[in-house]
VMD Tcl script that draws the C-alpha trace (Angstrom):
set ca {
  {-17.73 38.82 -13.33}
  {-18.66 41.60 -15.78}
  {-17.96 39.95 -18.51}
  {-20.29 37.17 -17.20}
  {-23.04 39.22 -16.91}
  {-22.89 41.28 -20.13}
  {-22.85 37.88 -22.04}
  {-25.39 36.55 -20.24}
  {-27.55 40.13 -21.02}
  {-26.25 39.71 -24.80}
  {-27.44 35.79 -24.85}
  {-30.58 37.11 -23.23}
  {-31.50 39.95 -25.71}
  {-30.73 37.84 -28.58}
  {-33.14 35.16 -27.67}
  {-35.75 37.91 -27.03}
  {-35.39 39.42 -30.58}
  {-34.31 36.17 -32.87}
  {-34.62 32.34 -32.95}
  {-31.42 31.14 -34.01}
  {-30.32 27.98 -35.87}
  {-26.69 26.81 -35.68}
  {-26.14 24.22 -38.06}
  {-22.87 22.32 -37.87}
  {-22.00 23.27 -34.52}
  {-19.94 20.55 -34.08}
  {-17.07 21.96 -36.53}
  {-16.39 24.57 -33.97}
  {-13.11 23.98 -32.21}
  {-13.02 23.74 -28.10}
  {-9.63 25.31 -27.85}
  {-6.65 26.50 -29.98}
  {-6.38 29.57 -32.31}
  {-8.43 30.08 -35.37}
  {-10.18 32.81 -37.29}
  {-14.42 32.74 -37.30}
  {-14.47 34.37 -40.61}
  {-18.39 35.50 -41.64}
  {-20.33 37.41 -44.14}
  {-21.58 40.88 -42.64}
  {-25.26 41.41 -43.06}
  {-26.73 43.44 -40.17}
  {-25.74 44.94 -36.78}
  {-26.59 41.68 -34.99}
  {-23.66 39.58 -36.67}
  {-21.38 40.76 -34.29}
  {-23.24 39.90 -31.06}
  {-24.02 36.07 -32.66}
  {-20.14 35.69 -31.34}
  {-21.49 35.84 -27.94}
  {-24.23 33.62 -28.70}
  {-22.56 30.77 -30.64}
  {-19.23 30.29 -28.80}
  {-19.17 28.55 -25.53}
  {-15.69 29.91 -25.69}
  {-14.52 33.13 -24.15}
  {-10.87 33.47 -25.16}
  {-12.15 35.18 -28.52}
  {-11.92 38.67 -29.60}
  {-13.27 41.26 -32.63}
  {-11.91 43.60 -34.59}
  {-14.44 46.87 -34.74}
  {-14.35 50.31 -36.64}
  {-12.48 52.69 -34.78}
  {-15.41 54.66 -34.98}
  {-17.11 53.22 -32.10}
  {-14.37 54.17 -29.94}
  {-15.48 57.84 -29.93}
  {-18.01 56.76 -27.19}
  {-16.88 56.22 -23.97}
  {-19.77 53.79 -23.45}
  {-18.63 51.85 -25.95}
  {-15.47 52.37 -24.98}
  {-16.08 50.62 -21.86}
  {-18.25 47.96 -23.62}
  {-15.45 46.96 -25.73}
  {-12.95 46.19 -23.16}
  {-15.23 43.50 -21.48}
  {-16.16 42.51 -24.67}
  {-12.33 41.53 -26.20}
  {-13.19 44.60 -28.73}
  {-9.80 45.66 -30.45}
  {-10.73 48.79 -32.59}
  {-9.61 48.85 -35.72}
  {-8.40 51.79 -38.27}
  {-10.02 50.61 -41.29}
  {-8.78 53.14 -43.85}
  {-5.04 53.17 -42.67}
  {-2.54 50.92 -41.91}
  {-3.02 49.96 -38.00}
  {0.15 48.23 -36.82}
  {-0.64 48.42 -33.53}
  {-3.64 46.59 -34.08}
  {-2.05 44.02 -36.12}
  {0.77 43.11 -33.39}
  {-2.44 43.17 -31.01}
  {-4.67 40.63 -33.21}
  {-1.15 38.63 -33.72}
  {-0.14 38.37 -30.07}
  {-3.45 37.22 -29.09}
  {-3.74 34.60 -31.81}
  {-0.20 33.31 -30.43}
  {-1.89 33.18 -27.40}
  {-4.70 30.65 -28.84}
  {-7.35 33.35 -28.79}
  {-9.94 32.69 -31.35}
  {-10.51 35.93 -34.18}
  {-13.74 37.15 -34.74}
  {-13.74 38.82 -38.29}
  {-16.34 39.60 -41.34}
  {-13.35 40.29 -44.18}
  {-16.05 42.52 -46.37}
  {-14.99 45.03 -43.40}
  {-18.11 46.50 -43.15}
  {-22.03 45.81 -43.38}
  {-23.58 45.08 -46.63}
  {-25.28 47.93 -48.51}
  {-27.76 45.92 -50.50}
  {-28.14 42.84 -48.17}
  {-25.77 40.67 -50.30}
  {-22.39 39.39 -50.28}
  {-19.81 42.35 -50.56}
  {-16.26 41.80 -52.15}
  {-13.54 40.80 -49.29}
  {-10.99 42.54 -48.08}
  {-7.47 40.79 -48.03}
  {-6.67 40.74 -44.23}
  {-7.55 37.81 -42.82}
  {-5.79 36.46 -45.88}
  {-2.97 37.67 -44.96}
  {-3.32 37.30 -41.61}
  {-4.19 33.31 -41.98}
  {-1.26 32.51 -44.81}
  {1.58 33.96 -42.36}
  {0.64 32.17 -38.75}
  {-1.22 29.28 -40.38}
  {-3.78 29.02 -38.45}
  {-7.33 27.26 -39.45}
  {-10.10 29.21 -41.15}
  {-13.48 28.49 -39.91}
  {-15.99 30.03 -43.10}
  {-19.63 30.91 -41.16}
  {-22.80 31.99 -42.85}
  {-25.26 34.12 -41.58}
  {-28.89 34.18 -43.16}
  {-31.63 36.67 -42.02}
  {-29.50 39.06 -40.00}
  {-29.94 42.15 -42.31}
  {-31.32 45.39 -40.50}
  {-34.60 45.82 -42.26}
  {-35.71 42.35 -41.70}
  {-34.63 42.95 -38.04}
  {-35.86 45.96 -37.29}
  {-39.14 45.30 -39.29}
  {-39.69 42.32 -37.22}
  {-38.97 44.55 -34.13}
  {-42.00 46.98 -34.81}
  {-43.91 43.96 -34.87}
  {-42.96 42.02 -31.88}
  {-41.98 39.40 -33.47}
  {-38.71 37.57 -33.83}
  {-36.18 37.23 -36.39}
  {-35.32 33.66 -37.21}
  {-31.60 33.64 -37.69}
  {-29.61 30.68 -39.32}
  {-25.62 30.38 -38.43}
  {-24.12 27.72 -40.88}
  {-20.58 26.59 -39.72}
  {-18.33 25.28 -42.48}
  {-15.30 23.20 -42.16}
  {-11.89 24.30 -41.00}
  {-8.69 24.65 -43.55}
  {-5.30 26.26 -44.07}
  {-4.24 28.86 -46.47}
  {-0.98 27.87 -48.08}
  {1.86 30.41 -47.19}
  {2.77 33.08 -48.93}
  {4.74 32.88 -52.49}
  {7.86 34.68 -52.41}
  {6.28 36.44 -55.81}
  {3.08 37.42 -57.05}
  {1.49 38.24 -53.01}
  {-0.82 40.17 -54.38}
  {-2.48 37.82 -56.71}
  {-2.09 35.24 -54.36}
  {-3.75 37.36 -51.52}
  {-7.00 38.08 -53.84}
  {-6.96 34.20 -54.20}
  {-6.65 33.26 -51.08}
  {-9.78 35.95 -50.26}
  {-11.50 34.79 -52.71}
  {-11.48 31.28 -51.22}
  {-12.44 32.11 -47.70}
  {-15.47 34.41 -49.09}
  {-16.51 32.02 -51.63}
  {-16.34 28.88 -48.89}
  {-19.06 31.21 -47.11}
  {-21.44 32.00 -50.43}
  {-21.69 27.98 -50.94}
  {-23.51 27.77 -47.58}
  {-25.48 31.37 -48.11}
  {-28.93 31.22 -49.62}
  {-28.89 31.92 -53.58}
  {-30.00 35.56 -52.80}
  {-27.18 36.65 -50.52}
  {-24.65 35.63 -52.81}
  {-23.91 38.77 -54.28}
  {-20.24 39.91 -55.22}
  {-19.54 36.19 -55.43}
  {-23.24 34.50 -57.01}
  {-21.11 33.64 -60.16}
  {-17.39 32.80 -59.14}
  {-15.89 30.17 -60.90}
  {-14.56 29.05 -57.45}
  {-18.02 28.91 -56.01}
  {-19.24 27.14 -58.99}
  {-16.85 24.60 -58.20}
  {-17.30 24.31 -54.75}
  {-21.36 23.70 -55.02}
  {-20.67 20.97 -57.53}
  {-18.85 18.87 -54.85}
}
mol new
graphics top color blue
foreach p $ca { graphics top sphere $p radius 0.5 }
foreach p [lrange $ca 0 end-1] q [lrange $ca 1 end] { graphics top cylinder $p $q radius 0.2 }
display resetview
């Protein structure tokens, strides 16, 4: 029941402050285990989770920061929050995030780790790579345009809402693992996952990624 009503409130709020467009909707995937993999503009890219899926077997990965406050301590349980040590290896957190993807749970992740600095495209972080190349499940690539904080809290002051777009990409499959050369094959495999999400960014938000020969390639086909 409470985590009824605390979507509901987040569905709520969100239509108050933005006008979202989800394009591609339809590559979304009604059950089974995959990770939701997005770019991290703003504060409101987490909460778009709540707003997009019709789903509630999904869970994401936050800053252990947040877990100083026992509000959002109590947030984050109803909320399939698993808080994250982002400077140190977490295994606890990993067997969590692994155990629920065995379970079919969907993964909620931005693999830049944090929000951007300069409202563009950060460079990824290799987890979800790794993460997708040893249980092989699907990657979903999503795209958020207009979430940054200054457009959203500008818009705030003025009463007036945010339009938000959510572009959903196609699902694929990460190869496993080489026996040699992980490394390079991890910043690969990263590389492909961020750069599937620049191709359906606006020029601007490109960033890390605006001239990746992999991108390049991808907004050719």
């Amino acid at each position: 029941m409470t985590k009824t009503i605390l979507r509901s409130i987040i569905r709520a709020l969100i239509r108050l402050v933005a006008k979202i467009e989800i394009i591609n909707k339809e590559n979304l995937r009604e059950s089974g285990s995959y990770a939701f993999a997005t770019n991290h503009l703003g504060i409101l890219d987490a909460l778009l989770a709540y707003y997009v899926l019709e789903r509630w077997d999904f869970f994401i990965p936050v800053a252990e920061k947040w877990e100083e406050s026992a509000f959002l301590r109590w947030l984050g349980k109803h909320l399939n929050v698993i808080f994250i040590d982002r400077f140190n290896p977490d295994i606890h957190a990993l067997r969590e995030i692994l155990r629920r993807m065995n379970e079919g749970q969907v993964l909620i992740i931005a693999p830049e780790g944090t929000r951007s600095r300069n409202e563009k495209m950060a460079e990824g972080k290799s987890g979800i790579s790794y993460l997708a190349s040893k249980t092989q499940f699907p990657v979903i690539p999503v795209a958020l345009a207009g979430t940054e904080d200054r457009v959203l809290l500008g818009n705030l002051k003025r009463l007036k809402q945010t339009s938000v777009t959510v572009t959903i990409g196609e699902a694929f499959t990460l190869p496993p693992l080489p026996k040699t050369n992980k490394d390079e094959a991890l910043s690969e495999y990263t590389d492909e996952i961020m750069c599937k999400i620049a191709a359906m960014l606006p020029e601007k938000y490109r960033g890390f990624y605006a001239e990746h020969e992999r991108l390049k390639e991808l907004l050719e086909k």
